[in-house]
N, C-alpha and C positions, 0 to 999 in steps of 0.2 A: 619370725613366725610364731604366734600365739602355741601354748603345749600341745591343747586341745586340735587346730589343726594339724603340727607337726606328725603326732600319734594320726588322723583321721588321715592322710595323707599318705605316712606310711602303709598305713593298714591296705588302702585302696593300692597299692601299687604293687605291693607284692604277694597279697593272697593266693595269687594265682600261682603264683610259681611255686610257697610253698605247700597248695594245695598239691599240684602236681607230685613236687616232690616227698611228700609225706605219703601218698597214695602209692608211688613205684618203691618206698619201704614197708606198707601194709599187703598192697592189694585191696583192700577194703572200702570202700567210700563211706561206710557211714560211720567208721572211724575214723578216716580221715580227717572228716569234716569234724566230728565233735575233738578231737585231738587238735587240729589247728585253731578253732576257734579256742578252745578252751588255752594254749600258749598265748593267742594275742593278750585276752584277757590278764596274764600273768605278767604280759609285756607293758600293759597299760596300768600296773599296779606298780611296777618297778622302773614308769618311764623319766624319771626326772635323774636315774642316772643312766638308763639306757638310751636318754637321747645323743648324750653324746660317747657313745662307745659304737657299739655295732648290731645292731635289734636284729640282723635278719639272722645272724647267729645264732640269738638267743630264741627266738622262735621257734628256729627250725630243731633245735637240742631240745625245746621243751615240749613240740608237737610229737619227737619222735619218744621223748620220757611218755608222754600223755596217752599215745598209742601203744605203747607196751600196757601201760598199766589197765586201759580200757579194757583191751582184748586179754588180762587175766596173764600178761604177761608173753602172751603168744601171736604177734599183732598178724601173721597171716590164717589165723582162721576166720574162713571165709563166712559173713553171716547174711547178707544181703544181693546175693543171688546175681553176681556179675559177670554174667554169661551171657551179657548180650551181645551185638554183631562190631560196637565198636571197643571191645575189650580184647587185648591181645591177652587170650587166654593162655597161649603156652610162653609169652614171657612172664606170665605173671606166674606161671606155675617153674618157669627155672629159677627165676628170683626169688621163690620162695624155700626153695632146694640148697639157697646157700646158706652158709652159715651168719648169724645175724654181722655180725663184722663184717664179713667179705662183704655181706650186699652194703651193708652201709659205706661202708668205702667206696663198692663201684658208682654208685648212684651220685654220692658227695662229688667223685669226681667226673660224673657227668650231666646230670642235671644238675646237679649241686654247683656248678662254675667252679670249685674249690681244685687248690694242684694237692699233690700228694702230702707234702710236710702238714699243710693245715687238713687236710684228711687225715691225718694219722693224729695231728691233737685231737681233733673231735671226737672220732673212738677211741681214746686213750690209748692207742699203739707206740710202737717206737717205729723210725722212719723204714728199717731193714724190715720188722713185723708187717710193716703198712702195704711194704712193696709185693713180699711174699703175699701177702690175703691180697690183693689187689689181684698178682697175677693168674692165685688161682681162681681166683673169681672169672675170669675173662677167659680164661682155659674152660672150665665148666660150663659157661652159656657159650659161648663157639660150640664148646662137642657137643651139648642139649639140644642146640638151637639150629644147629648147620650152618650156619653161617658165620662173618666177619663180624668186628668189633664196631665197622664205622653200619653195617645194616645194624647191628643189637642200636646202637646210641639212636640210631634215627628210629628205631619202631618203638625206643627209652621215650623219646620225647613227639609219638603220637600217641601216648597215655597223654597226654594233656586233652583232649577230645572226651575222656571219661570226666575228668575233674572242671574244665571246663563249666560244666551245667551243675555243678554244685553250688546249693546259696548256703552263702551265710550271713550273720547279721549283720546289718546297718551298724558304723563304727561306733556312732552311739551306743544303740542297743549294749555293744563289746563292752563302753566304758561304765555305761550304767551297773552290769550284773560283774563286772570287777569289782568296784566301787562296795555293791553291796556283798558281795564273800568276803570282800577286804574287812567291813564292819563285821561281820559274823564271824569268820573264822580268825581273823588278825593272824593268819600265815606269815611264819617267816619270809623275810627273802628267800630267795634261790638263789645262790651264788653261780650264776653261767656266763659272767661277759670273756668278751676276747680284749687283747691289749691295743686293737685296732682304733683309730678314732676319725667320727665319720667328720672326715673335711669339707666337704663343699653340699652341705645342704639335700635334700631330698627332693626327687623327682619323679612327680607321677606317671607311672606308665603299666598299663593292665597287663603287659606281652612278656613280662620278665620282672629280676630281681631288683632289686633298690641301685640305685645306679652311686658307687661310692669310687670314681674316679682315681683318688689319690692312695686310699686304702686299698682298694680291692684291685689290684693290677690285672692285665686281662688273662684268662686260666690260660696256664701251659698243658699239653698234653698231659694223659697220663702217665706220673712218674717219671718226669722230664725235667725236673729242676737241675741244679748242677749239684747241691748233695743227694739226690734223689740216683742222677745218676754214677754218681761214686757208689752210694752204695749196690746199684744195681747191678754192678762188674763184679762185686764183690761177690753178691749171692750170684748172678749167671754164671760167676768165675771166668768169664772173659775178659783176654786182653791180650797187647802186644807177646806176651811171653806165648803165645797158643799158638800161634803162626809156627809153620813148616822152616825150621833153620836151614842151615847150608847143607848139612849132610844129609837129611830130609829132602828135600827137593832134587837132590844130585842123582835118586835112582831113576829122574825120564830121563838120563842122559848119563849113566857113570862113567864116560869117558873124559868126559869135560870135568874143569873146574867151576866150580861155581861162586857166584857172589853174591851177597847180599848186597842189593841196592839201597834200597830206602825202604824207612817205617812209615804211615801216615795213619795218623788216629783220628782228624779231621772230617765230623758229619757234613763239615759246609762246603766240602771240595766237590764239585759237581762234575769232572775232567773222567771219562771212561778212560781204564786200561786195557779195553779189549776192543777188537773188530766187533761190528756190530752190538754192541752196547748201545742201549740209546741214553743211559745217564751212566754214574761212576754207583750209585746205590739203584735197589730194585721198591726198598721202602722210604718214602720222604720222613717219616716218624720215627728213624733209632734211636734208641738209648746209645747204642755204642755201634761204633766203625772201625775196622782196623784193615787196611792195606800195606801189603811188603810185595818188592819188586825184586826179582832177580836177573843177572846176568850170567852165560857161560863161556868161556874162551876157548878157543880151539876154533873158530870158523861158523859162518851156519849160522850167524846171525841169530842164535838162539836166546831166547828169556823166556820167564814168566813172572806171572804177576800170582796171589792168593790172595782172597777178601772173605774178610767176617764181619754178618751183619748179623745185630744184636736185635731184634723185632721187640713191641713193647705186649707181644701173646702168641702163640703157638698159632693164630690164624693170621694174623698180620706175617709171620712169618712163611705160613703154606701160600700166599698170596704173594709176596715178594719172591719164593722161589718159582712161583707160575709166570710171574712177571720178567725173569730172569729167564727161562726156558724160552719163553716168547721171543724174548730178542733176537735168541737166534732162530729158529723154528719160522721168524718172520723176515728175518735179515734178508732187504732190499739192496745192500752195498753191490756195485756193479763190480761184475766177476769174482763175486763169490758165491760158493758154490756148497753147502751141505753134502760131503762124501760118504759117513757114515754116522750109525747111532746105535748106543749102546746102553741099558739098565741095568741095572744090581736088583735081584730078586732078592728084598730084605725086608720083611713086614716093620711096620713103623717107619720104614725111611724113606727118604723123595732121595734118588741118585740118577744122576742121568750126565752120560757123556755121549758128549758130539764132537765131529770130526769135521772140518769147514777147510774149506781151499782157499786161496785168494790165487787167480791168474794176474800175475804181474810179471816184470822182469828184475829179480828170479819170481818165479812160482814160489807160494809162503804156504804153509800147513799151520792150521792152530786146532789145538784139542782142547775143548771146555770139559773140564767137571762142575756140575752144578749138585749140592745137597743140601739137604735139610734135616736137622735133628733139631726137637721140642721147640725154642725160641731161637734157633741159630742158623742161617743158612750162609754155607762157604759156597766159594767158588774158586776154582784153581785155570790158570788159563796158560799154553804153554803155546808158544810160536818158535818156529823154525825154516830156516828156506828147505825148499823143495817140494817135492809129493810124497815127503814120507814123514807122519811125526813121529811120536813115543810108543815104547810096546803097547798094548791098550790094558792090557792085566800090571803091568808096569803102570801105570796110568793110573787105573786105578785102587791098586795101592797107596798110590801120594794122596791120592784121592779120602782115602782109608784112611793114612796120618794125619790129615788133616780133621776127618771129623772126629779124630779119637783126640784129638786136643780139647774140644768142647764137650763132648758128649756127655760127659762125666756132670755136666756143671749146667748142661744147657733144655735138661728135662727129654730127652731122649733117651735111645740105647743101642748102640755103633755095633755089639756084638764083635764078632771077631772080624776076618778078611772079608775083602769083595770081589767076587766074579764077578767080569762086565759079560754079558752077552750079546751080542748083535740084536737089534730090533728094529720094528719097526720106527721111521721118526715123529718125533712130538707133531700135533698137529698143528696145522697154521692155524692163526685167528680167523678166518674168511674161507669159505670153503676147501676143508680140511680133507676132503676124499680128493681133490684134485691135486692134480702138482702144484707146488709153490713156486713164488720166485725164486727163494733160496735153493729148489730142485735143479732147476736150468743152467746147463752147461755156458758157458759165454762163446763168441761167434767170432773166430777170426781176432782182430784185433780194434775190434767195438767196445766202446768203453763208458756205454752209457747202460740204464737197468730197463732189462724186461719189464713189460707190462702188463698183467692179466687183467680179462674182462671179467665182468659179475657172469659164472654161470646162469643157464636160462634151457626150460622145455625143447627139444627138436618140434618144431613145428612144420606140420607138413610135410613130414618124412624127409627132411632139407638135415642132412647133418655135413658141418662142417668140416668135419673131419676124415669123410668120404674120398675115395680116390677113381680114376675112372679104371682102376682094378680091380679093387674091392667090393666098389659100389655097396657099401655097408649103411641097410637104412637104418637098423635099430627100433625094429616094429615088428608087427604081428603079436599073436595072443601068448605070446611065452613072454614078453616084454612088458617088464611092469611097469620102470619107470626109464629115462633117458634123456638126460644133459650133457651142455656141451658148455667148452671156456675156451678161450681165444687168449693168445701172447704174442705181442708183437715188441720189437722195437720203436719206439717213437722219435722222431726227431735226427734220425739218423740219415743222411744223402746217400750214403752209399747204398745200402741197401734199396733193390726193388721192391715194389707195391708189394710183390706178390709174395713178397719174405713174411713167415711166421708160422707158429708152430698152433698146433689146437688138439684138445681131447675132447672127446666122448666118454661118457662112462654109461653106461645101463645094466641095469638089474633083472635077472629071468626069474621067472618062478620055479627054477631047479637047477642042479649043479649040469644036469644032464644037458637042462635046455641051450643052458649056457654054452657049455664045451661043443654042442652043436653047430652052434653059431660060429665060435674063434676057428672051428674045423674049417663050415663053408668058407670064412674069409680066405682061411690059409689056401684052400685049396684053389679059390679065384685067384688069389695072386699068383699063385706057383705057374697057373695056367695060363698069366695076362701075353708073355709074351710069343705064347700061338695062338691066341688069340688077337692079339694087336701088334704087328710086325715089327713099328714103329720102338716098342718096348724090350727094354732088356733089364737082368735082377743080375747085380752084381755084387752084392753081400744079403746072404742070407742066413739067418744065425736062430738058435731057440735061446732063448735066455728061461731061467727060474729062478726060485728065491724061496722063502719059507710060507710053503702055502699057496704059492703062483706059479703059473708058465705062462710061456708066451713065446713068440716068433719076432724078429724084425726083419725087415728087408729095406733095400736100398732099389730101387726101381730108375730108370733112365728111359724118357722118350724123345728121340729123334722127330724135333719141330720140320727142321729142312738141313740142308748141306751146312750149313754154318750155325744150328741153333740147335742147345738139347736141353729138356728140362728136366732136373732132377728132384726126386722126393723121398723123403722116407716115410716107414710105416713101422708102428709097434700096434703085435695086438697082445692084452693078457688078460689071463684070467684068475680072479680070485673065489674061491667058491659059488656063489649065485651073479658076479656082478666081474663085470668086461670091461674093460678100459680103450679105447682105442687113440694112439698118437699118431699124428702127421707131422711133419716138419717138412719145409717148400723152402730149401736153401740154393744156393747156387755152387756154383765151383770155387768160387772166390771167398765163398761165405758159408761155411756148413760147419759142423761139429762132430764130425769124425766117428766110424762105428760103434769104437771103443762105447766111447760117450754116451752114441745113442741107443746102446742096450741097456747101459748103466738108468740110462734115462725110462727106459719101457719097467723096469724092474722095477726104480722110482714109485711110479704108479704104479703098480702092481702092490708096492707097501700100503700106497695112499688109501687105497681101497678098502682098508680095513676101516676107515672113517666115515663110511658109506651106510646112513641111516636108515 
């Protein structure tokens, strides 16, 4: 290909991108534009060695020299009024809040295509300097911005909308007023190429960078290289040695001995170690992974497992530990069952322990701790047969040792010990004021998963959840709002049509209207069976909880001589807003009192999710 093409060629193909990119390190477009045009121009003065090295390099190093010096050395003072509707005004104003380094590093490695080692030659850093300004870059627009790293990259790269409708010359135009500054001023070279060399030709495309196949391999994340992540353990200070050893782990259990099972440092092992887990990590983008597994002997079938995820920013990390909470918060696995939940009241930290059954033969108990400090989020998970696991202040304690292993290192602050306190549970994904599946007791010896329907309005004063004791419509002028959800078993032969469980919840316009209401119910039920002969209440119980009461009752109606149908009922209440449970099991198939107060309290917690 003739010079003159190659250069015009170039030029048309990546203007765009490093118009873009030159704009998301001003902010400015009418420096932008004069700073990149005036780099071509320098690229077209020096192209007979830059064709064969790497031009878009050199461009983008001399638009961003060209924009400093434009703007008096200060390239985000803003002079051309761009505050119109498609200017993302407040990233441009957190990007302009960092430090000139940091932003050039973030940008390089995001609109820039470039991975971190060649980010750190470009500003002159070393690879450990590069990592650090990187992360705190990514820390600063997360907390600026409120958001994640993968929204900042995509509203990074809907700045191309502003640069987009910038002209600039025809490559002519570019080569003629090189040419002539060349004659006038006889400027030295500029020594900026890279040691790259462009293999396979140039290829026009308006939508992106110069397409250099053999040179330019495809970007890795950020700070994902394999010295990138050497040294990223280094500064995070995480690794195998920060895991809970043997004597560490032995206080959920000091009667037992313990073992160390296995280490695994492996990001590409994708095998969960816990019951509902839906992968083995909560981030697909670590720097680093560490898994150790433990056993203990004496009986009891006990282990557990501990993981440390290494996130590549303090948001990728509160993201993975949401994602981690959800597994079980949403945990569908059949007969298992969410028993309790517990948080650490500690500013700056995500702690959260749950308490999860599995009905099998034996009966298994697993306690998760989930946390998060700065970029590290552990999880400790500990199983055992029976209905009973670890002390829970024992618990979390290990809980406690384990994040005092990173904390140090991992941009957080562990503080001293942890109180767990009972609370309410995390909320499901999908209507989070109702019961979950992970709430529901299992039925007998059914071994398939509950099924909730999408809550939906009472319509027509038709509530599903109604009984012909109760008769609870969830209406009149004290009634603000009122939904109902449906759970059944699917698929199941044994079980009757008529098997499944349903809530109501509704909101009054006062505590008073409220407790009005759960009174009438109670009082209908208490009354049904002089009222209706056929009916008799053979467990009747008040359950309460932190902030709720409520009633259940177990009701029995005599069909005929050979036929009785039995029901249960929870009512509760939580300040302005009522929950109401039915369950229509049989004899063969119900879930026992115990259960089903556990169950009314349940919702009674859920309530507090209630918008």
């Amino acid at each position: 290909m003739p010079r003159v093409e190659e250069f015009d060629t170039f030029y048309t193909s990546t203007r765009r991108h490093l118009l873009h990119l030159t704009y998301a390190l001003t902010g400015d477009r009418t420096t932008t534009a004069a700073a990149v045009t005036e780099a071509y121009r320098h690229a077209w003065r020096d192209w007979t060695r830059l064709r064969m090295a790497d031009p878009v390099d050199y461009v983008r190093q001399e638009a961003g020299r060209s924009a400093a010096f434009l703007a008096n050395t200060h390239p985000w003072r803003r002079r051309d009024g761009d505050g119109e509707a498609d200017v993302d005004a407040e990233l441009v104003k957190a990007l302009a809040a960092l430090t000139p380094n940091n932003r050039r590093l973030f940008v390089l490695q995001t609109l820039g295509e470039l991975g971190l080692e060649a980010a750190a030659r470009d500003v002159g850093l070393t690879d450990d300097a590069a990592i650090e300004g990187t992360q705190l870059a990514v820390a600063e627009l997360e907390a600026s911005l409120g958001t994640d790293l993968d929204t900042i990259e995509a509203r990074l790269a809907s700045l191309g909308r502003v640069t987009d409708r910038l002209s600039l010359p025809r490559p002519s135009v570019v080569r003629r007023e090189s040419r002539r500054r060349t004659r006038r001023n006889t400027v030295a070279a500029v020594a900026a190429t890279t040691a790259m060399v462009v293999a396979a030709g140039l290829i026009a495309t308006e939508s992106g960078p110069l397409s250099r196949a053999e040179a330019q391999p495809d970007r890795e994340q950020i700070g994902s290289s394999a010295q990138a992540e050497e040294v990223a353990q280094r500064v995070l200070g995480a690794d195998q040695d920060q895991l809970l050893d043997r004597d560490q782990i032995s206080r959920l259990d000091p009667a037992k001995t313990w073992t160390v099972e296995s280490t695994d440092a492996s990001t590409t092992n994708t095998e969960p170690y816990a019951t509902c887990a839906e992968s083995r990590f909560a981030d697909a983008r670590l720097r680093a992974a560490y898994v150790r597994t433990y056993s203990a002997s004496g009986g009891g079938n006990e282990t557990a497992a501990e993981a440390i995820e290494v996130a590549r920013s303090q948001g990728a990390a509160q993201k993975g530990y949401q994602t981690m909470v959800s597994w079980y918060s949403d945990c569908a696995v059949p007969r298992v069952q969410l028993t309790g939940s517990y948080t650490v009241d500690r500013p700056g930290l995500d702690v959260r322990i749950l308490q999860l059954r599995t009905y099998a033969d034996p009966n298994r108990t697993f306690t998760v701790g989930l946390s998060r400090s700065g970029v590290v989020t552990s999880s400790l998970v500990h199983e055992v047969d029976g209905d009973t696991g670890p002390d829970i202040q024992q618990f979390a304690q290990a809980v406690r040792d384990s994040m005092a292993m990173v904390c140090g290192s991992s941009g957080g602050d562990c503080g001293e010990g942890l109180t767990a306190t009972r609370s309410v549970p995390p909320p499901t994904t999908d209507e989070p004021a109702f019961l979950g599946i992970v709430d529901l007791p299992p039925v007998a010896s059914v071994d398939r998963p509950w099924v909730g329907t999408e809550s939906a309005p009472l319509t027509d004063g038709q509530n599903p959840s109604a009984t012909v004791c109760d008769n609870a419509a969830f209406s009149g002028s004290s009634v603000q709002e009122a939904r109902s959800r449906t759970f059944v078993i699917p698929e199941e032969d044994r079980l009757p049509q008529q098997f499944g469980l349903s809530e109501t919840i509704g909101r009054f316009d006062s505590p008073a209207a409220a407790t009005r209401f759960t009174d009438t119910l109670a009082d209908r039920i208490d009354a049904c069976p002089d009222d209706n002969l056929s009916a008799t209440i053979s467990q009747d119980a008040e359950v309460e909880g932190d902030g709720i009461t409520g009633r259940t009752w177990r009701v029995s109606f005599e069909v005929d001589a050979d036929t009785t149908v039995y029901y249960r009922v929870g009512i509760v209440r939580r300040g302005t807003d009522v929950a109401q449970v039915s369950f229509s099991p049989t004899s063969a198939y119900d879930v026992g009192q115990d259960a089903f107060e556990a169950l009314t309290v349940r919702a009674g917690e859920r309530l507090a999710y209630v918008e």
